[in-house]
C-alpha positions in Angstrom: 187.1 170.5 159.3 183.9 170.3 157.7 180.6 168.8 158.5 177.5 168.2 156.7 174.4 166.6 158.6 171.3 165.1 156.3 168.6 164.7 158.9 165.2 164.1 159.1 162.0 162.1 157.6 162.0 162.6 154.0 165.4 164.5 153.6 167.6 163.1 150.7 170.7 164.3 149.2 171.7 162.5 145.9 175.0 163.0 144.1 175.8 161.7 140.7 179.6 161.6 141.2 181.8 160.6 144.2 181.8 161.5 147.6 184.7 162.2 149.7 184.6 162.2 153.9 187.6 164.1 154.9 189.7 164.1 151.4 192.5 166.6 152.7 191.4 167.0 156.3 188.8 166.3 158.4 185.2 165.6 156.9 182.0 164.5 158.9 178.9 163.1 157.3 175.8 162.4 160.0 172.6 160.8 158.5 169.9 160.4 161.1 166.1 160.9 162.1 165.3 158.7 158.5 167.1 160.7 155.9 168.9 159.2 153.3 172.0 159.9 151.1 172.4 158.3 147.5 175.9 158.6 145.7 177.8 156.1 143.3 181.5 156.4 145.1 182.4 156.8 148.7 186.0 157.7 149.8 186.3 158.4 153.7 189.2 159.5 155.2 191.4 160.0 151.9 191.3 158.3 148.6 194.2 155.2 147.6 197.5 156.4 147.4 196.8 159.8 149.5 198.1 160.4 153.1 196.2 159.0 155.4 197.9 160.6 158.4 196.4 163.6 157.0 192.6 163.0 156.2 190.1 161.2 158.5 186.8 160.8 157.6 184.1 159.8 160.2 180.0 158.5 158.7 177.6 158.2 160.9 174.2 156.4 159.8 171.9 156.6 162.9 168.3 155.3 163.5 165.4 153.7 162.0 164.7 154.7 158.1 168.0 156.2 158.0 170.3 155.3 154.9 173.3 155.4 152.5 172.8 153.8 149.7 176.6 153.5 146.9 174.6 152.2 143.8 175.8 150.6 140.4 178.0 148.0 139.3 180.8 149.9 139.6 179.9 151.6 143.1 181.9 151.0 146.3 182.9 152.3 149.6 186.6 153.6 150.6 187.4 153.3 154.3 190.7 154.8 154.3 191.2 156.5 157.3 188.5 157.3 160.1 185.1 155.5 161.2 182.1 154.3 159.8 179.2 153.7 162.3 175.7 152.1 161.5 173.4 152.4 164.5 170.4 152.6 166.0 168.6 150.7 163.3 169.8 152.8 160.4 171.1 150.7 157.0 173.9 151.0 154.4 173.5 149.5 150.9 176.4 149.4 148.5 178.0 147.1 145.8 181.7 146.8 147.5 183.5 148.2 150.6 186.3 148.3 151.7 188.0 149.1 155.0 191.6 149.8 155.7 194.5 148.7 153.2 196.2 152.1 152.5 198.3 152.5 155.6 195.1 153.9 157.5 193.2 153.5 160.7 189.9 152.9 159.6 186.8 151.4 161.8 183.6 149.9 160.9 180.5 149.6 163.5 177.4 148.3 163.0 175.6 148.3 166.3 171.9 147.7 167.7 169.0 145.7 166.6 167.9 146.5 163.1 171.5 148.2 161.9 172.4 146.5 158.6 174.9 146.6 156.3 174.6 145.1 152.6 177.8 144.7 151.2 180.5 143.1 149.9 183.3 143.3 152.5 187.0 143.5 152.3 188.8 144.2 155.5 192.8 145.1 156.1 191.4 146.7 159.2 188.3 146.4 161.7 185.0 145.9 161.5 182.9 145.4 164.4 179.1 143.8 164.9 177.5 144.1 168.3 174.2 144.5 170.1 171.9 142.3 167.2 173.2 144.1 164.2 173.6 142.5 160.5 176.0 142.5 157.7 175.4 140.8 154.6 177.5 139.9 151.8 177.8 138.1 148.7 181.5 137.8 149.4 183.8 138.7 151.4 188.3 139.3 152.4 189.8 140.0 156.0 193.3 140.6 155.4 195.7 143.1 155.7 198.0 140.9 158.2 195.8 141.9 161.8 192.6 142.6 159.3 189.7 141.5 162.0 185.8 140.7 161.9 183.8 140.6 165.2 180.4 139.5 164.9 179.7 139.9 169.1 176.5 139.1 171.3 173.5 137.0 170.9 171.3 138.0 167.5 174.3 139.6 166.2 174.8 138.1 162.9 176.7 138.3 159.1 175.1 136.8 156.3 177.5 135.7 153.5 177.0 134.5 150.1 173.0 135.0 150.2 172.2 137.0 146.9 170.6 134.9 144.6 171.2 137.4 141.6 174.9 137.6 141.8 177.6 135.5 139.8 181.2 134.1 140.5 182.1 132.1 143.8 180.6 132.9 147.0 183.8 133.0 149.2 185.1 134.1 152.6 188.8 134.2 152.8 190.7 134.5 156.2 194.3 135.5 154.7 197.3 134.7 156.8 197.3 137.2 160.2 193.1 138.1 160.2 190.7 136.9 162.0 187.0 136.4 162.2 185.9 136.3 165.6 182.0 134.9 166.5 181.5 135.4 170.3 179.3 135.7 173.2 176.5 133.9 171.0 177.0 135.7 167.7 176.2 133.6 164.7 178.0 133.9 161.2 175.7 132.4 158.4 176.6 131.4 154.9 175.1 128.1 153.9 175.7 128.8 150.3 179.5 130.1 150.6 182.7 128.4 151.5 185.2 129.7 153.9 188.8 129.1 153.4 191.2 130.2 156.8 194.9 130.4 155.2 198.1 130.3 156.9 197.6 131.8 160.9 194.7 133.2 160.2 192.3 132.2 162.3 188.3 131.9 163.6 188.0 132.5 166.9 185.2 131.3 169.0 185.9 133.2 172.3 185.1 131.3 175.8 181.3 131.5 175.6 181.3 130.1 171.6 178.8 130.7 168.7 178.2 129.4 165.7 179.0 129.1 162.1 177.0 128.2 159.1 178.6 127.1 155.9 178.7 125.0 152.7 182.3 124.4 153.0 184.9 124.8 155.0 188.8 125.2 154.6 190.5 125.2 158.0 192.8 123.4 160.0 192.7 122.2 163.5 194.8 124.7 164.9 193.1 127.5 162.9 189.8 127.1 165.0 190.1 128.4 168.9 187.6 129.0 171.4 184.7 127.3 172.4 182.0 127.4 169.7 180.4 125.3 166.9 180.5 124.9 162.7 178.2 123.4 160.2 179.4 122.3 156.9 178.5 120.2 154.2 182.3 120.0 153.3 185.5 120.4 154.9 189.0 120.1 153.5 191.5 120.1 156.5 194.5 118.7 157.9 192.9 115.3 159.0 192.2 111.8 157.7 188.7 111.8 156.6 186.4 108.5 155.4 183.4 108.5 153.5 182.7 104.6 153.9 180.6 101.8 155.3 182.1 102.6 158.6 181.5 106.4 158.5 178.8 107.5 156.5 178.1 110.9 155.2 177.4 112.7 158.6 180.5 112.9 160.8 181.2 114.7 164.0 184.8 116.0 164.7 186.3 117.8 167.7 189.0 120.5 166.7 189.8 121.3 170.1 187.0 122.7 172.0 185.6 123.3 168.1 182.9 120.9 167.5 182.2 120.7 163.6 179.5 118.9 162.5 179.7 117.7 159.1 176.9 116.6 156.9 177.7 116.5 153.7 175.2 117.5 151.1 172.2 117.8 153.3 171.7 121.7 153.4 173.5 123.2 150.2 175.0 122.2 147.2 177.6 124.9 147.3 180.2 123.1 148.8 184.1 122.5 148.9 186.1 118.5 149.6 189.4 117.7 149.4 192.5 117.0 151.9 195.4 119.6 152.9 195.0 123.1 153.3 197.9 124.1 156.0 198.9 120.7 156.7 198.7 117.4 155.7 195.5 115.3 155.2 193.5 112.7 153.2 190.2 112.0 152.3 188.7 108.1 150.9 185.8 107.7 149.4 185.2 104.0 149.0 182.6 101.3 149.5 180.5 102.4 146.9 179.6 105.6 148.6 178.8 108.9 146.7 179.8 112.5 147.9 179.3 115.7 145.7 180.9 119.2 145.8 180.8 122.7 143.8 184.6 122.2 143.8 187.7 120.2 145.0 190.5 121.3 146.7 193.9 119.0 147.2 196.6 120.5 149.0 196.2 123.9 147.6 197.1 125.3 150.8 200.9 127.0 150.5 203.0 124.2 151.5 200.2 121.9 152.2 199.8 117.8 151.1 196.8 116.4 150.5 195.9 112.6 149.0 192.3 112.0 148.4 191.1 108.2 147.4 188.7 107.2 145.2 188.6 103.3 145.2 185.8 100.8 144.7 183.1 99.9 142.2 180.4 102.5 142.3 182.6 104.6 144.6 181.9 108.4 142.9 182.9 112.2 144.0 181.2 114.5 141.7 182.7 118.0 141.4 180.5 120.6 139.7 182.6 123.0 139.0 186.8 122.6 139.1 189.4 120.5 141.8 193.1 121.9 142.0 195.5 119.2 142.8 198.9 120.3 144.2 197.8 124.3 143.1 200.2 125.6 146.0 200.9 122.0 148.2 201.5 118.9 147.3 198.4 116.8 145.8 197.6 113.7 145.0 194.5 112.4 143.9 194.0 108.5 143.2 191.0 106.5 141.2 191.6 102.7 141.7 189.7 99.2 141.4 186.4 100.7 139.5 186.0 104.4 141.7 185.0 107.4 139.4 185.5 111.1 139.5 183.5 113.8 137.7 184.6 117.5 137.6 184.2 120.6 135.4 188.1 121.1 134.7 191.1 119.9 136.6 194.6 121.3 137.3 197.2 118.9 138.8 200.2 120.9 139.9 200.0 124.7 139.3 200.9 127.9 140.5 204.4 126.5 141.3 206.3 130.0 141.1 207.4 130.4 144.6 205.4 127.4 146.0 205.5 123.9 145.8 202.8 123.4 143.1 203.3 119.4 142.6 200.2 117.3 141.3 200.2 114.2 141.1 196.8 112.0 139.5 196.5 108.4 139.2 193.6 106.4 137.3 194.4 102.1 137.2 192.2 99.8 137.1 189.3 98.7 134.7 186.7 100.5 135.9 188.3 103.5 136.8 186.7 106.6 135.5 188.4 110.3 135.9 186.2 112.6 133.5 186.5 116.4 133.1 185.6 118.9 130.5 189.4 120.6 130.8 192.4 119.2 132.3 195.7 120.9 132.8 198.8 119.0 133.8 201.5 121.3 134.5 200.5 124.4 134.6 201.6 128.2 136.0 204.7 127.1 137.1 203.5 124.0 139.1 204.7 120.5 138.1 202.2 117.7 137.4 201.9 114.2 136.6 199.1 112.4 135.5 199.4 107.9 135.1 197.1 106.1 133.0 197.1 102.3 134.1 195.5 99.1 133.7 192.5 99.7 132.0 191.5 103.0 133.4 190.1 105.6 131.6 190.3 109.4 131.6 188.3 112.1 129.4 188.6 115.5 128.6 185.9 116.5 126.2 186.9 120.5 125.5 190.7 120.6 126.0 194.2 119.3 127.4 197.1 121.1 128.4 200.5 119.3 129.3 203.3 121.7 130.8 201.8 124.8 129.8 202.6 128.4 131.2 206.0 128.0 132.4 204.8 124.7 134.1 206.6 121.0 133.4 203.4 118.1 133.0 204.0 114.5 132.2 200.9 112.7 131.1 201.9 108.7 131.0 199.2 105.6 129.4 200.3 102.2 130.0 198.6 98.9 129.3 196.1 97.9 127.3 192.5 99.4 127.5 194.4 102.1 129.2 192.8 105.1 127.4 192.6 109.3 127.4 190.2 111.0 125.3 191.1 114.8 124.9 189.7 117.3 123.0 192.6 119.7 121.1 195.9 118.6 123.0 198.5 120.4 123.4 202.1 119.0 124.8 203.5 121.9 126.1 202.9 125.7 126.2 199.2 127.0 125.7 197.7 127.6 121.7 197.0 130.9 120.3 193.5 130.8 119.4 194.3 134.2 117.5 197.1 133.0 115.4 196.2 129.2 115.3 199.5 128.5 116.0 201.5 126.4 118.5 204.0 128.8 119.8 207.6 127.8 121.0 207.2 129.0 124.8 207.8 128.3 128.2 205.5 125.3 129.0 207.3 121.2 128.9 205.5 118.4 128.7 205.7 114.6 128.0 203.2 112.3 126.9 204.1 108.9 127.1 202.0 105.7 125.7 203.5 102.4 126.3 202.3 98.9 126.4 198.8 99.3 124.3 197.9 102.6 125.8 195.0 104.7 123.6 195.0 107.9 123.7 192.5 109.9 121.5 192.4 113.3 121.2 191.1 116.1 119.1 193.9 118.1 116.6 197.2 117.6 118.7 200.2 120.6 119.0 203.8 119.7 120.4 205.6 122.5 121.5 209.5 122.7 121.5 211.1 121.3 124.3 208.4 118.6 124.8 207.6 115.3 124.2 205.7 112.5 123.2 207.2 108.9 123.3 205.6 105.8 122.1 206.7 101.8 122.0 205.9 100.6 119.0 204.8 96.3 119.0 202.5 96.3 121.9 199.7 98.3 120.4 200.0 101.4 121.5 198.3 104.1 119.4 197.2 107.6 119.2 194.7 108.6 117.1 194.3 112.3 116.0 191.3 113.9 115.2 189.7 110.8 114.6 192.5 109.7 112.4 191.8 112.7 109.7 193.1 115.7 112.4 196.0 118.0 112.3 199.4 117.0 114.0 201.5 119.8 114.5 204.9 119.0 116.0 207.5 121.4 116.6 208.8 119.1 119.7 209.8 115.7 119.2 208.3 112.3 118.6 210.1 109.6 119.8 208.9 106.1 118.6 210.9 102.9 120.2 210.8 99.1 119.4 210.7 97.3 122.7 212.6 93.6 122.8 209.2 92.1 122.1 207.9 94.0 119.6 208.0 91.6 115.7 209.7 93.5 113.3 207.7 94.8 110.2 205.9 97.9 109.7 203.2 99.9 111.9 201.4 102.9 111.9 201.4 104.3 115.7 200.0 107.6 114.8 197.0 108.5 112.9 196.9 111.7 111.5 196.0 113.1 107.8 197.7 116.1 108.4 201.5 116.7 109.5 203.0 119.8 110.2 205.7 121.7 111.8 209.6 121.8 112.8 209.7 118.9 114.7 211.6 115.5 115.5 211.2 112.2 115.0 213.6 109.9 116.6 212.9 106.2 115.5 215.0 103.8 118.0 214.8 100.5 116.5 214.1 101.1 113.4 213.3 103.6 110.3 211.0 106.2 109.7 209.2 107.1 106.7 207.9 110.6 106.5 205.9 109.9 103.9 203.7 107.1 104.9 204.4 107.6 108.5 205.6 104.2 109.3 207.8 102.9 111.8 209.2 99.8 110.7 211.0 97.9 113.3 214.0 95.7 112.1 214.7 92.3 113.2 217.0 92.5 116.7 220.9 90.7 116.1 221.2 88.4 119.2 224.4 88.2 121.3 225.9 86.6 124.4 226.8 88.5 127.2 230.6 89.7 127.1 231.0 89.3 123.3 231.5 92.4 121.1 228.4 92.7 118.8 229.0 94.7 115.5 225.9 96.2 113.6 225.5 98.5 110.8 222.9 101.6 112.2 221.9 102.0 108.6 220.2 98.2 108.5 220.0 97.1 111.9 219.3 99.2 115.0 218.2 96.3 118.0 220.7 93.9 119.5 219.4 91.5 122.3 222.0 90.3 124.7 221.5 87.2 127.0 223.7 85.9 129.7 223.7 82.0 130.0 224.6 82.0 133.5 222.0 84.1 134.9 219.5 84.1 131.6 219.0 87.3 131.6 218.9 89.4 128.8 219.2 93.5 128.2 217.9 95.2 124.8 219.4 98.0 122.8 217.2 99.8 120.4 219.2 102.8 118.4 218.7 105.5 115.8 219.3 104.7 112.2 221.7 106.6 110.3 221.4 107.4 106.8 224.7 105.9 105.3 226.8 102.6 106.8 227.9 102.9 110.3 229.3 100.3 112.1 228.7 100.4 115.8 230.3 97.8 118.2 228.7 96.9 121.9 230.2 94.9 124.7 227.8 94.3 127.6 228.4 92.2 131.0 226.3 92.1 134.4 228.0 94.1 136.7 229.9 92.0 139.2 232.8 92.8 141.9 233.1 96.1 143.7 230.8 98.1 141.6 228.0 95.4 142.8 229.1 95.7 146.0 228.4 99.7 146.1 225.5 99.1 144.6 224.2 97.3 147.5 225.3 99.5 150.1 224.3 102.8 148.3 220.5 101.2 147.2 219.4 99.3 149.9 217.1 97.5 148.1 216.4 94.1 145.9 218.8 93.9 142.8 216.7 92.8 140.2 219.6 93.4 137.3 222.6 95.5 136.7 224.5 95.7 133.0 227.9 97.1 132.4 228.2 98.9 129.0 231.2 99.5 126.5 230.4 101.5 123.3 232.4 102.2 120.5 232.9 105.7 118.8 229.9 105.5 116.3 227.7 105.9 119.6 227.5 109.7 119.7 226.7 110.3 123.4 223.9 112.0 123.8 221.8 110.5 121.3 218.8 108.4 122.7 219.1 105.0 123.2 215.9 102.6 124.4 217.2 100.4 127.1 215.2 97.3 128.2 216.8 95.6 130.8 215.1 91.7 132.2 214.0 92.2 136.0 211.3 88.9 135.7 208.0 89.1 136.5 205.6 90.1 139.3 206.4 93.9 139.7 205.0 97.4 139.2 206.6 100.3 137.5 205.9 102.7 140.9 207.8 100.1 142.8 211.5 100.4 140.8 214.3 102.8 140.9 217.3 102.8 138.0 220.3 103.9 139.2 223.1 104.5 137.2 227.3 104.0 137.5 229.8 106.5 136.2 232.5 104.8 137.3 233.0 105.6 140.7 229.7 106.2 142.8 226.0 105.1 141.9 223.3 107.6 142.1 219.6 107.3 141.3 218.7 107.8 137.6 215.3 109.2 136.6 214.2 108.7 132.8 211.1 110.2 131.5 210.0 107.2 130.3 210.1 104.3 133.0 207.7 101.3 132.1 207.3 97.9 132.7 205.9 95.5 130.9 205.8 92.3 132.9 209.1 91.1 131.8 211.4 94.4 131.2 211.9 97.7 132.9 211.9 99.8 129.6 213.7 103.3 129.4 215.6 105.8 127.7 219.1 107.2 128.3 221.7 109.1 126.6 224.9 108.2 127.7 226.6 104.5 128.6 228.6 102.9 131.7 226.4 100.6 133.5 222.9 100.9 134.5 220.9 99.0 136.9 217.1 98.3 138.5 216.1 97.8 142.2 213.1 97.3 144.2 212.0 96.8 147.9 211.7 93.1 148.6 208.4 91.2 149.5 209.3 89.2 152.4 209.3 86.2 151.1 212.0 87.1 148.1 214.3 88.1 150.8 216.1 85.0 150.9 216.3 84.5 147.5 218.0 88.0 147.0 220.9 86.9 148.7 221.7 84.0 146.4 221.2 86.0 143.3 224.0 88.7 144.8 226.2 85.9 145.1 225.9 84.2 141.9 227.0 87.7 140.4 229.8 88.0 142.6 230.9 85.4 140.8 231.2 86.4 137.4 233.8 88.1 136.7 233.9 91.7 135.5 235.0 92.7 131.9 236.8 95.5 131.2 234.7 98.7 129.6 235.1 102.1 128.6 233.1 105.0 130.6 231.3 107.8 129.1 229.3 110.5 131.0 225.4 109.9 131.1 222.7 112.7 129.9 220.4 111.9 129.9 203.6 123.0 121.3 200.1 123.2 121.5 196.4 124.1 120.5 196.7 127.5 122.5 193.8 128.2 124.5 193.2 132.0 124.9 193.5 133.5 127.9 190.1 134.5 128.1 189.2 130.6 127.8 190.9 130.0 131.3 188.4 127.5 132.6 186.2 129.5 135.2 187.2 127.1 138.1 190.7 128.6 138.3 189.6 131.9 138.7 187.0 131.2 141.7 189.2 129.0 143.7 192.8 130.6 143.1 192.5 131.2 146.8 192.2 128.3 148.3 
């Protein structure tokens, strides 16, 4: 055992290299009567990876002007095994310390009016503050499963997130199994921080209660116990929370015997909003009221759901730094009827990879306004989806990402004046900013514009294994680098003539410069690689139940129509490069196959076609399929299900639009296909005599076949900032 004692007014000992407490056995430093001890690195009770059951360590700092001071950037404190106590008025200063982690016992005191520790603090263990004494951190981790904070008695306090000089993301995290416990009157401060509790870890309050101080707050109900009070400017929790008319900006809530008092904005403008963190919860932001937040947080919690509603003209959250959306949970964050969101970067479904990771975002209306500066969709193994609908609008000024880094993202604009403005694009994995190339990874996306969608983005990358589908006749377009960029496809473009598209030529994509590997699949019609043109050929009509014979090489649309029900169903197929004659037989379905159909759905039949192909169909090979539903529904509301002869299950295209008259899709294999929705009230009755006249037809007979149905690159160093401050939450 050894033992070293600095004491006294005046006495200093100053090391340039580290210090160990008790590196093979047992090691005792006392500082007291106002010395001081200066030294860069501080192990106590063993170093990582060493025995602890073999060292301990034990510090003492005791009484006024007495202090230990770990300097540097690259200084910290190693509580491995043993004690550390702070008393009597006596200070330690250091950059980072940590306490426990290593399979050791290891105990932190700071006790007694004017005992302070300034630190960073990362707990697997205990650290105890009692009898008026401070900590104070910039940030700060109690984990380790049972890793536990006391902050006890009246004037006992810890400061968090309160150095002005420091950069990066002020943070408290409770992990799942710690605890910060405020009792007896203690206070924990940190106005500019947030605090994230995850899983059952908890902040306990004791019987007697104290209080808590922060920008933002991540906790559930049932995280919060005791008796005891919280101060936020945000909170993103398991409960349905309205900034409105009836609400306003200042809210009280009871969690428990937990009283938090919300007022958001009014003391810091480091805050955090959103919905979900353990459980499920929402958050709506409408009649025209504004809220603002450093960052955004939508079900990022490990199994979490969160929705959070932007809706109204004038309606605004303002996010200065980055939202996740479905990062661990499952998110959802809507802009409707003229509400507007404004963020630093965006992810919407990520870190998927042993999570749930789903994102879903949703911009319609004129009006509606998402803008970021980065935007991933899909990403880190999380699954995202982003809609683009009637006349909203969503910008991206430095970069896009669909599907990238293992993740799957589908990006879909519909409807004219429905418009996304991206930097660089890429559909699928990330781009190597090294290489400038658009490497065949792990990423998917699809990017889908239908209907007169816009989207404009800087030079554009498709990746293998992803997608970007177009209908061509409704205006649709997407403009690359102002019409002059680089296209780079190594994926495949799919282009497809809808039933009301004129034939004659268009130009869909404007690009000077093509490159890469790539498909594109022309249903419809004929592509020239040359001009990159899509000209769409005139459709061959036919009745319902007649054979229809075309040649592929002149003539890839047939429209069929039945005259009992006048309906109709569209075909639009690939064109092949020499004569091939390709015969189709199509009927409504009708008899027992209808039947099942309405036992299995359980919903409105809006149409059903029975198909018959001959062999010049090679399944597999896209087909656009527009079937007639009518008028006065909304693609969210439909479900395609398909028949293979024997039992109907739910079909699930890529591509699913509707334009007002037909529900538009694409599939790869042929029997019969058909479209359902939930019934307004008042079409109830009418659904049952539509069902009967269908009964009536009578079914032909058909032949079955089995249904089937990369990217500017940013470096890795170019991760948006956001991602890396609130991979926590």
């Amino acid at each position: 055992m050894g033992t070293a004692c600095i004491t006294g007014p005046g006495t200093s000992w100053t090391i340039s290299h580290s210090l160990t407490v008790g590196g093979s056995g047992s090691g005792v430093l006392n500082i007291t009567a106002g010395a001081s001890v200066t030294s860069p690195q501080v192990y106590i009770g063993g170093q990582p990876g060493s025995s602890a059951a073999n060292c301990t360590g034990t510090v003492t700092v005791d009484g006024p002007g007495s202090s230990w001071n770990t300097t540097g950037d690259n200084s910290f404190m190693y509580l491995n095994n043993g004690a550390l106590n702070i008393t009597h008025g006596a200070s330690v200063t250091g950059y980072s310390s940590f306490v426990g982690g290593w399979g050791g016992s290891a105990i932190a005191t700071v006790d007694g009016p004017g005992s302070t520790w300034n630190t960073s603090l990362y707990v697997d263990t205990q650290v105890n503050v009692t009898h008026g004494a401070a900590i104070i951190s910039f940030a700060a981790e109690i984990g380790g499963n049972s890793g536990s904070v006391t902050i006890d008695g009246p004037a006992s306090t810890w400061v968090i997130g309160d150095y002005s000089w420091a950069v990066g993301a002020r943070m408290l995290i409770i992990h799942p199994g710690a605890s910060l416990n405020i009792t007896n009157g203690a206070s924990v401060s940190a106005p500019f921080c947030n605090i994230s509790v995850q899983g059952n870890g908890t902040i306990n309050f004791g019987p007697h209660g104290g209080t808590l101080t922060t920008g933002g707050m991540v906790a559930s109900p049932s995280q919060l116990t005791g008796s005891g009070t919280i101060y936020t400017c945000g909170l993103v929790s398991d409960i349905d929370l309205f900034f409105d008319s009836s609400h306003g900006l200042v809210q009280n809530f009871a969690f428990g015997q937990v009283q938090v008092r919300l007022s958001q904005g009014s003391f810091s403008s480091f805050t955090i909003l959103g919905a979900g963190n353990a459980g499920m919860g929402t958050m709506t932001i409408k009649d025209g009221f504004q809220v603002s937040s450093s960052y955004g947080s939508i079900a990022d919690g490990d199994g979490s759901a969160g929705t959070v509603t932007v809706t109204g003209s004038s309606s605004k959250w303002t996010i200065l730094n980055g939202v996740g959306i479905g990062n661990w949970g499952t998110g959802t964050l809507k802009i409707l009827g003229g509400g507007n969101v404004v963020d630093n970067g965006a992810s919407v479904g990520s870190y998927g990879f042993g999570h749930n990771g789903v994102g879903l975002a949703i911009v319609d209306g004129p009006g509606s306004t998402w803008t970021n500066q980065e935007l991933d969709v899909g990403w880190e193994g999380g699954i995202g989806s982003l809609t683009i609908s009637h006349g909203g609008l969503v910008t991206a000024s430095y970069y896009s990402n669909i599907g990238a880094n293992n993740g799957l993202g589908t990006v879909a604009v519909d409807g004219a004046g429905s418009t996304w403005k991206s930097g660089p694009l890429v559909v699928g994995d990330c781009y190597d900013s090294a290489t400038l190339q658009y490497p065949p990874q792990s990423g998917r996306g699809t990017l889908n514009i239908t209907h007169g969608g816009s989207v404009i983005a800087g030079d554009v990358g498709i990746v293998a294994s992803s997608l970007v589908e177009m209908d061509v006749g409704f205006g649709s377009s997407f403009t690359v680098g102002g019409g002059t960029g680089l296209l780079t496809n190594n994926g495949t473009i799919r282009l497809a003539a809808s039933p009301s598209a004129a034939p004659g030529s268009y130009t869909p994509i404007l690009a000077t410069s093509w490159s890469g590997t790539g498909l594109v699949q022309p249903l419809g019609g004929s592509w020239n690689p040359a001009s990159h043109t899509f000209t769409i050929a005139p459709p061959i009509l036919a009745a319902a139940n007649t054979p229809v014979t075309i040649d592929l090489s002149t003539t890839q649309r047939i429209l069929i129509t039945d005259s009992a029900s006048s309906k109709s169903v569209s075909l639009s197929f690939q064109p092949t490069t020499s004569p091939t004659s390709l015969t189709v037989t199509s009927a409504p379905i009708a008899g027992s196959a209808l039947t099942l159909l309405q036992t299995t759905a359980a919903q409105s039949i809006l149409t059903g076609w029975d198909f018959a192909l001959s062999s010049a169909y090679t399944e597999g090979d896209p087909v656009y399929l527009s079937l007639d539903i009518g008028s006065g529904y909304t693609t969210d509301k439909l479900t395609i299900w398909h028949f293979d002869g024997t039992i109907w299950t739910q079909f699930t295209p890529t591509d699913l639009f509707y334009d007002g008259t037909y529900a538009d899709f694409t599939v790869t294999g042929f029997s019969s296909y058909a479209v359902t929705a939930v019934p307004e009230p008042a079409s109830l009755s009418l659904l049952g005599l539509g069902v009967a006249a269908l009964l009536a037809r009578r079914r032909q007979p058909r032949r079955l076949l089995v249904v089937g149905p990369k990217q500017p690159q940013l470096d890795k160093n170019q991760v948006p900032l956001y991602l890396h401050e609130t991979s926590s939450l």
